[in-house]
C-alpha positions in Angstrom: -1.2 9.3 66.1 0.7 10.5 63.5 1.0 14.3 63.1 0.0 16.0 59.5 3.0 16.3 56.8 5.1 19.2 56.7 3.7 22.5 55.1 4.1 22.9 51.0 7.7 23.9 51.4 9.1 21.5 53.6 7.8 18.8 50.9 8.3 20.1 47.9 12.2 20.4 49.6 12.9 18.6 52.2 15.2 19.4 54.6 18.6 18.2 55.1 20.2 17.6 58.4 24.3 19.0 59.3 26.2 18.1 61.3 25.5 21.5 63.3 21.8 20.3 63.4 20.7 23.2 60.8 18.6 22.8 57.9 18.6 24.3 54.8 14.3 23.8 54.5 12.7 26.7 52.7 11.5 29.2 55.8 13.4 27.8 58.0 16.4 29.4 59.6 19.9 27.7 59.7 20.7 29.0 62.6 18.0 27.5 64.8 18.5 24.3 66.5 15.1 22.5 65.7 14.9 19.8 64.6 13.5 19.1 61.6 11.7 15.3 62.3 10.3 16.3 65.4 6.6 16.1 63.4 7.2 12.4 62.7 6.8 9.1 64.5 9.8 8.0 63.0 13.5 10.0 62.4 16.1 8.3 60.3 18.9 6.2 61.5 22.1 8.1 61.5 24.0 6.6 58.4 20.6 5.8 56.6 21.7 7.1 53.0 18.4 6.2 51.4 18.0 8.7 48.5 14.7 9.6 46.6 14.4 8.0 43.3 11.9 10.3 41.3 11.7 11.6 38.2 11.2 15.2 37.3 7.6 14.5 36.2 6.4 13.2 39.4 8.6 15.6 40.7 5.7 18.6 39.6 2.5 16.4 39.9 3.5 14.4 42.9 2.8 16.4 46.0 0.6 14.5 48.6 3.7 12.7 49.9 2.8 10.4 52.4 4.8 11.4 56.0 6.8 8.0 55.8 8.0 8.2 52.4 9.3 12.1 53.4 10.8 11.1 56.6 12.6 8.6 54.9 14.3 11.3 52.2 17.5 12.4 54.5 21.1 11.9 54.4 23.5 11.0 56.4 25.1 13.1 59.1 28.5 12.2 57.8 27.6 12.7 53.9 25.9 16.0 54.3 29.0 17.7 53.4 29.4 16.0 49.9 25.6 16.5 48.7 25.1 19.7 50.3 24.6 21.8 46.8 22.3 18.5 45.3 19.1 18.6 46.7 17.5 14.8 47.2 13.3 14.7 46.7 11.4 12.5 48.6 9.4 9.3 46.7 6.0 9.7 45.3 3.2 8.0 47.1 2.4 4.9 44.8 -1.0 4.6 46.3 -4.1 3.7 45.0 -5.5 7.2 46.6 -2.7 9.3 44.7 -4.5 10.5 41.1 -0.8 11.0 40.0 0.7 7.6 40.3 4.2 7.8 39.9 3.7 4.9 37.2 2.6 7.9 34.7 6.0 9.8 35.3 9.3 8.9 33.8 11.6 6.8 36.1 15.4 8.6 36.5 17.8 6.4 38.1 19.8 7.1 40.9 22.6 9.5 40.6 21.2 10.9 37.1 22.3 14.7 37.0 19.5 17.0 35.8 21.3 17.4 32.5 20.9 13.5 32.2 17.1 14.7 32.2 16.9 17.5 30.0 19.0 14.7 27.5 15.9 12.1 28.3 13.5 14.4 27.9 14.3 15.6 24.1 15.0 12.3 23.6 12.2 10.6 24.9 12.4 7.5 21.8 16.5 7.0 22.8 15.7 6.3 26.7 14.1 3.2 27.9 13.1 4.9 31.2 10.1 7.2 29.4 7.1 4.5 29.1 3.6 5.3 28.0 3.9 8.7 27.6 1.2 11.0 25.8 4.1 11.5 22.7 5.5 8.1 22.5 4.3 6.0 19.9 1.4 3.0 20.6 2.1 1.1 17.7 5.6 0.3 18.5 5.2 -3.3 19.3 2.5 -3.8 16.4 5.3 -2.1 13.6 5.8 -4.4 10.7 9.0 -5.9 11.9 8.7 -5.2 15.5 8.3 -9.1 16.2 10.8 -11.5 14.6 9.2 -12.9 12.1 7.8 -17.0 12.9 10.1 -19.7 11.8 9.4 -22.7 10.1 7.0 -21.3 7.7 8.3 -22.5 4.4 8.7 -21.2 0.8 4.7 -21.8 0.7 3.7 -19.9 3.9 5.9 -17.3 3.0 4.4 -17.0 0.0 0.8 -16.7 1.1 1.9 -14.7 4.4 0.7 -17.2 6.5 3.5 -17.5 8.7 5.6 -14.5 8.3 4.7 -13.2 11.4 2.3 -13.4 14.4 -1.5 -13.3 13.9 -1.8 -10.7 15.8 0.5 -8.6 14.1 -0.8 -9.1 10.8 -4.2 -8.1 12.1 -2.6 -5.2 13.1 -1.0 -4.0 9.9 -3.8 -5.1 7.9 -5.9 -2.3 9.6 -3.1 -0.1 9.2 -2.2 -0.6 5.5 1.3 -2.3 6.0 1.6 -5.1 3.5 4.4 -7.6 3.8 6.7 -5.3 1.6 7.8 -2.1 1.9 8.2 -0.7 -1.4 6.4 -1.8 -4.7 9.4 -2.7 -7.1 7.5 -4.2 -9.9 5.2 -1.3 -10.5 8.1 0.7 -10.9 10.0 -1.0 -12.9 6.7 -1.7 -15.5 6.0 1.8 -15.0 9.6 3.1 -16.2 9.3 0.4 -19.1 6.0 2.0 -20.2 7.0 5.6 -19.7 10.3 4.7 -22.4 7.7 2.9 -24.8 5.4 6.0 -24.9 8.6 8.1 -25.6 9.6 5.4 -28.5 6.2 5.6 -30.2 5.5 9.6 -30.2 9.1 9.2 -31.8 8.2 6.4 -34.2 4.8 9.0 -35.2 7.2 11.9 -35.4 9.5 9.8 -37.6 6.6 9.1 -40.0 4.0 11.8 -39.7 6.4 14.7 -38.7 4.5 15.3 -35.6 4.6 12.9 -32.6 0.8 13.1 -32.2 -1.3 11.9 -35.2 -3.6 14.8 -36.7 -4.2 14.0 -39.8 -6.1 12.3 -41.6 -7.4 11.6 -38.3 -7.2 13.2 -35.2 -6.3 10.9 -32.2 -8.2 11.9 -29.1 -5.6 10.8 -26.8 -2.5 12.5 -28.3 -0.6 9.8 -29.5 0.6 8.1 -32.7 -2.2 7.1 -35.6 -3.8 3.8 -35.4 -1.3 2.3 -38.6 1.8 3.2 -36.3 0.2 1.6 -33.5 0.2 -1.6 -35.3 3.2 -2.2 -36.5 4.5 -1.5 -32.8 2.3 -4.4 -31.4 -1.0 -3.3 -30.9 -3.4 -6.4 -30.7 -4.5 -6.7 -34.0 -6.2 -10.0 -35.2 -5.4 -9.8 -39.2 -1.6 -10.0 -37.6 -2.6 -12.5 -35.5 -4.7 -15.6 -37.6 -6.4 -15.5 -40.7 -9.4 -12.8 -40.6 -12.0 -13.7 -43.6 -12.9 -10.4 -43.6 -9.3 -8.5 -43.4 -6.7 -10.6 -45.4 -3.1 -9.8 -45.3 -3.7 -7.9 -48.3 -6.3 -5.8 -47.3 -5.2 -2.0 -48.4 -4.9 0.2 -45.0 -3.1 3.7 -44.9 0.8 3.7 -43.9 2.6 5.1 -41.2 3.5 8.6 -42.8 -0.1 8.9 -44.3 -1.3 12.3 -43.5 -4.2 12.8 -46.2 -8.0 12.5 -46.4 -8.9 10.6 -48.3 -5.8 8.1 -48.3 -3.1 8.6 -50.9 0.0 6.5 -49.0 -1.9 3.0 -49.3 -0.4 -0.1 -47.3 -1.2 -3.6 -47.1 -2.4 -5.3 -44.0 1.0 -7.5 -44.2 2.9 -4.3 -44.5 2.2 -3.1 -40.9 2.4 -6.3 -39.4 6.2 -5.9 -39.2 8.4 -7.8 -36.6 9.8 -9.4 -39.8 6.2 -10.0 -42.1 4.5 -12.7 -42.3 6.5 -15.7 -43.8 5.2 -16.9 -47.4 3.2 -19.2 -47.5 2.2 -19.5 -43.5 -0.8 -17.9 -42.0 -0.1 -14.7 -39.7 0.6 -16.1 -35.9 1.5 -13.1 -33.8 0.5 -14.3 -30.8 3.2 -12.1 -28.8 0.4 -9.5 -29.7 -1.6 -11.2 -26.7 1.3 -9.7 -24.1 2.8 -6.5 -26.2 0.1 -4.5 -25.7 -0.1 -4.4 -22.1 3.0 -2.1 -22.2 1.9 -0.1 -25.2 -0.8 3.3 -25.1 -2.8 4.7 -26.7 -1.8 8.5 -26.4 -0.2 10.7 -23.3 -3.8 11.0 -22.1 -4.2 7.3 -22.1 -0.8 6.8 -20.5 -1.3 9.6 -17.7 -4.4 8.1 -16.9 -3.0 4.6 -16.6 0.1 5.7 -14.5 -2.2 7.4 -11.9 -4.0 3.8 -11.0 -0.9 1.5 -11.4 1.6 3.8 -9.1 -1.6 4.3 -6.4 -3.5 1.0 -6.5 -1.7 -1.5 -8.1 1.3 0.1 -6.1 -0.8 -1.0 -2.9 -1.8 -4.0 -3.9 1.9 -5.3 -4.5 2.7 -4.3 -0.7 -0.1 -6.3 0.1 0.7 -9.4 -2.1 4.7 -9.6 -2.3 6.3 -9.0 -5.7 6.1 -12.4 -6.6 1.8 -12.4 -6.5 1.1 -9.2 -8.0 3.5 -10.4 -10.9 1.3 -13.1 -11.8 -1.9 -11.0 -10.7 -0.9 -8.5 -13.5 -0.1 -10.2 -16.5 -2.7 -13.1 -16.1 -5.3 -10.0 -16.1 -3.7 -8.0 -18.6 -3.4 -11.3 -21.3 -6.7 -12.3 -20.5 -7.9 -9.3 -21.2 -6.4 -8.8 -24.7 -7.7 -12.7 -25.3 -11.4 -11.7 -24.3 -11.5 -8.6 -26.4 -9.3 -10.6 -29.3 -12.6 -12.6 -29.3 -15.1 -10.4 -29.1 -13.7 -6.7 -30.1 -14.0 -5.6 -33.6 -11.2 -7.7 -35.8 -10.0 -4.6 -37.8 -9.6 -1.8 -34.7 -6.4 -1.9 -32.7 -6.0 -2.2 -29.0 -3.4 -1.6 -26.4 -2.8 -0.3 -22.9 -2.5 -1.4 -19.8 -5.8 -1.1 -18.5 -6.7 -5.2 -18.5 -3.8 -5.6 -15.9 -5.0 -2.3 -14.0 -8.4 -3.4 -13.3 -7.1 -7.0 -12.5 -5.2 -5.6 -9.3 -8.8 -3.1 -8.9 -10.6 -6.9 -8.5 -8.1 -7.8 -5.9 -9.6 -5.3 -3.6 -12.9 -6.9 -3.8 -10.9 -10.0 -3.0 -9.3 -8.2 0.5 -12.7 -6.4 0.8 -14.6 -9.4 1.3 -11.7 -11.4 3.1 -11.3 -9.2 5.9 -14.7 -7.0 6.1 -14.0 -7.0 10.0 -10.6 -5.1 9.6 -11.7 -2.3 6.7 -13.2 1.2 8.1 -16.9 1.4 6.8 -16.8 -1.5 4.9 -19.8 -0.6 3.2 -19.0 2.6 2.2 -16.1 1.1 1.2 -17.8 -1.2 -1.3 -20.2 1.6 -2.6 -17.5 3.6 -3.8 -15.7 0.5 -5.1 -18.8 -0.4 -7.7 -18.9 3.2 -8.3 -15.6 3.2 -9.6 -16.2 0.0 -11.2 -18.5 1.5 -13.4 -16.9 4.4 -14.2 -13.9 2.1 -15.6 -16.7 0.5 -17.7 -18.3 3.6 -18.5 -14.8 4.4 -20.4 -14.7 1.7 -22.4 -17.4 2.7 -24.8 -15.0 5.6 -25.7 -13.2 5.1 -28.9 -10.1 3.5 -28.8 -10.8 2.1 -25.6 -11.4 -2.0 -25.3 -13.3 -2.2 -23.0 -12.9 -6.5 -22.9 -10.0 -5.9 -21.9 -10.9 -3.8 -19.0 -14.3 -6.2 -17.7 -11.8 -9.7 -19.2 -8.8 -7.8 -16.6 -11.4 -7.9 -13.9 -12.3 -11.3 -14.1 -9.1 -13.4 -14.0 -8.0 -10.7 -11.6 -10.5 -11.9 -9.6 -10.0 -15.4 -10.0 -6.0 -15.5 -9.4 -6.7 -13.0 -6.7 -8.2 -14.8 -4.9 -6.1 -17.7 -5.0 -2.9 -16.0 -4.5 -4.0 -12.9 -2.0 -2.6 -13.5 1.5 -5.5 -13.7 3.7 -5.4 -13.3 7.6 -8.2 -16.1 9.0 -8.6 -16.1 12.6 -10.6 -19.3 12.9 -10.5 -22.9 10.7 -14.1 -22.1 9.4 -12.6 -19.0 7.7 -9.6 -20.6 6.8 -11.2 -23.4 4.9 -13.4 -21.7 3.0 -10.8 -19.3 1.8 -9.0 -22.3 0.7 -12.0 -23.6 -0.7 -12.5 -20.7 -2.8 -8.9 -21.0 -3.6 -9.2 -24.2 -4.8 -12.1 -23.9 -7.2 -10.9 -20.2 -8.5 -7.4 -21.7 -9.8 -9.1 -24.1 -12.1 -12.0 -22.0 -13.7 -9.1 -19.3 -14.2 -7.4 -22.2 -16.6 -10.6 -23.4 -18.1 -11.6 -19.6 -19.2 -7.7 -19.3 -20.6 -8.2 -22.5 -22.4 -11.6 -22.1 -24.6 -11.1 -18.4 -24.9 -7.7 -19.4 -26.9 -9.7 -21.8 -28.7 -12.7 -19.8 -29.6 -10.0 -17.2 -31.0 -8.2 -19.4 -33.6 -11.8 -20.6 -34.3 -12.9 -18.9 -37.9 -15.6 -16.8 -36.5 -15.0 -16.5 -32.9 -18.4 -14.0 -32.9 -20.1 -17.0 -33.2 -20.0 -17.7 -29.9 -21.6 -14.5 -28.8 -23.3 -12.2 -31.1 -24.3 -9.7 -28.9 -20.7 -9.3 -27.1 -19.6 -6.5 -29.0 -22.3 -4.3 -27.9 -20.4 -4.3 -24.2 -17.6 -2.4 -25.8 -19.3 -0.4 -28.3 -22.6 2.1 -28.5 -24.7 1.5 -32.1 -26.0 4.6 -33.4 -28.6 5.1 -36.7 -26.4 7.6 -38.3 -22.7 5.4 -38.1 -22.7 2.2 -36.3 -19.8 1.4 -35.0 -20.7 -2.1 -33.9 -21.3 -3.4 -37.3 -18.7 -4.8 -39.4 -14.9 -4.6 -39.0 -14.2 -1.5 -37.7 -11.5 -0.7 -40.1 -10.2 2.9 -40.1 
């Protein structure tokens, strides 16, 4: 039978044999003669050289050595002599009864010095001998880019992120936020376009009014240039656009540097159209009005405001989608919404902003909330505080000088190309085939609703089609209705 192991000394150093038969074992005397095995069933071989492979973790938690591993921890007789200022440690018992398997610990190869493992251990990233330690990071074969990504795929899977990289990786990032891009170039390139436009129209105001911020004859609420100025930078205006029966081209309107009540600097509709005028003879067609305004604003409040969302959500949703998506995402909302409200907004009050576009990218949320409700965090909650922010976005639009058609005509064709060009993950064919379903049928109303909204416009009376449709961007009051008439200012 096999005797206990040494005491707490002998294992947490073991001894090491001379060739004068001393040991160097803590509490034990060099000069005595014992020797050192006598406690085990087995003693080395003279000229084993079997050294302890352990690293310094195990080192401090590994102490219930079994007696074999220990006994084998010696060197040789003839060796002693050239180790004798290294000590060697015995190996960790790797058995299932041992709370501390050496399987936790860092591995050190042999011969490593103990500055090789003060190096390791600030460095714990640089060494492949640390694994699953409490610091080291659990995502790092889920990172985007960890795994080459699939070949094959094609300029089509590529686009839709079908292929890019392995399922399981996508479901990965998806929880964590990564999209398949890193940084969202297009929102900052529109965004610097739109903060040297803002600059160029408090200019323009400043140039005409001697103020960059219109305050008289009217004040503007958002801090920006006067409605005239607006126009004849490319605000969507329908008199500039096609022939309004109620506002001709020679329908007086105050000019640019009109700062009186009542107006005594009295334009012509045709004046402010600018971009060259209206050619004789030919009706006003303008139509670049339809995409201008999606870069122009209102006022510095209007702009701030607009800013905030594009460089936080729709900044997101171009990780998500790839440059190339989010591209047509944006502008399909942000037209469509200046051709809804073109329809149904009052023909003689200006629009512009970027709002249409904005709430286009908001609707491709609903599109990745709905897509992957397993992957979201409180998916629920999620969509609660969604619609609440929906509304609130529609709640603005009853202020003056906001459209809000363009905000709710944004939303829908963001919803619609969204869908159809949102990469979404689909673990099994009944998933995938609906998506593409939906896909299918969204593409085709998107076009339809382009098509007779453009026609309804160059109609004559495009309010025909929906009396009531101005009251979604407009509240009626008894003292001044708003909703009534033209609008003009």
């Amino acid at each position: 039978m096999a005797s206990h192991p040494p005491n707490y000394d002998d294992r947490f150093t073991p001894p090491l044999r001379y060739e004068d038969g001393n040991t160097n074992s803590l509490g034990s005397n060099l000069d005595s003669k014992q020797d050192p095995y006598e406690h085990y069933d087995e003693k080395p071989e003279i000229g084993d050289s079997k050294q302890a492979d352990v690293g310094s973790s195990s080192y401090g938690l590994n102490r219930g050595f079994s007696s074999r591993s220990s006994a084998s921890t010696t060197m040789t007789r003839a060796g002693a002599d050239a180790t004798r200022d290294e000590p060697h440690f015995p190996e960790p018992d790797t058995s299932s009864n041992n709370p501390f398997a050496s399987s936790l610990a860092p591995q050190i190869e042999v011969g490593d010095s103990k500055d090789a493992l003060v190096g390791a251990k600030a460095n714990p990233a640089r060494s492949s001998r640390y694994q699953d330690l409490e610091y080291s990071d659990p995502y790092a074969q889920t990172r985007a880019g960890a795994l080459p990504p699939t070949k094959g795929s094609g300029p089509v899977g590529k686009f839709f992120n079908v292929a890019r990289y392995p399922l399981e990786q996508r479901i990965e990032n998806k929880k964590r936020g990564i999209g398949i891009q890193d940084r969202p170039y297009v929102v900052y390139l529109l965004s610097a376009a739109m903060l040297g436009v803002i600059i160029y129209e408090l200019v323009a105001n400043a140039k005409q009014q001697g103020s960059p911020i219109s305050l008289k004859p009217v004040i503007n609420p958002m801090l920006g240039p006067s409605g005239s100025a607006l126009i004849n930078l490319g605000a969507r205006f329908p008199p500039c656009m096609k022939t309004v029966q109620d506002v001709p081209l020679s329908t007086p309107i105050a000019c640019m540097n009109n700062t009186e009540n009542p107006i005594s600097q009295i334009c012509t509709v045709e004046d402010l159209c600018g971009f060259g005028g209206i050619p004789a003879g030919k009706e006003p067609n303008q139509w670049f009005r339809f995409i201008v305004p999606i870069f122009l604003h209102a006022g510095i409040i209007h702009f701030l405001l607009n800013m905030f969302a594009q460089m936080s959500l729709s900044a997101q949703i171009e990780r998500e989608m790839g440059s190339g998506g989010f591209l047509l995402v944006y502008f399909a909302a942000g037209i469509f919404g200046n051709v809804l409200g073109g329809n149904f907004s009052l023909v003689g009050v200006p629009s512009v902003g970027a709002s249409g576009a904005i709430f286009g990218t908001l609707a491709v949320t609903w599109v990745d909330l709905f897509a992957h409700w397993r992957y979201h965090y409180r998916p629920v909650r999620k969509l609660l505080f969604m619609t609440l922010e929906l509304a609130i976005g529609v709640a603005i639009g009853f202020i003056p000088y906001v459209d809000n058609f363009a905000h709710l005509g944004g939303f829908l064709m963001g919803l619609l190309v969204g869908t159809f060009f949102y990469p979404v993950i689909s673990e099994t064919k009944r998933h995938k085939w609906f998506m593409w379903i939906f896909r299918l049928a969204a593409l085709p109303v998107a076009i339809v609703l382009f098509v007779l909204l453009l026609r309804n416009f160059y109609t004559s009376d495009p309010y025909a089609a929906c009396k009531g449709c101005r009251y979604l961007s407009c509240i009626p009051s008894a003292a001044n209705n708003r909703c009534q008439g033209t609008g003009m200012f």
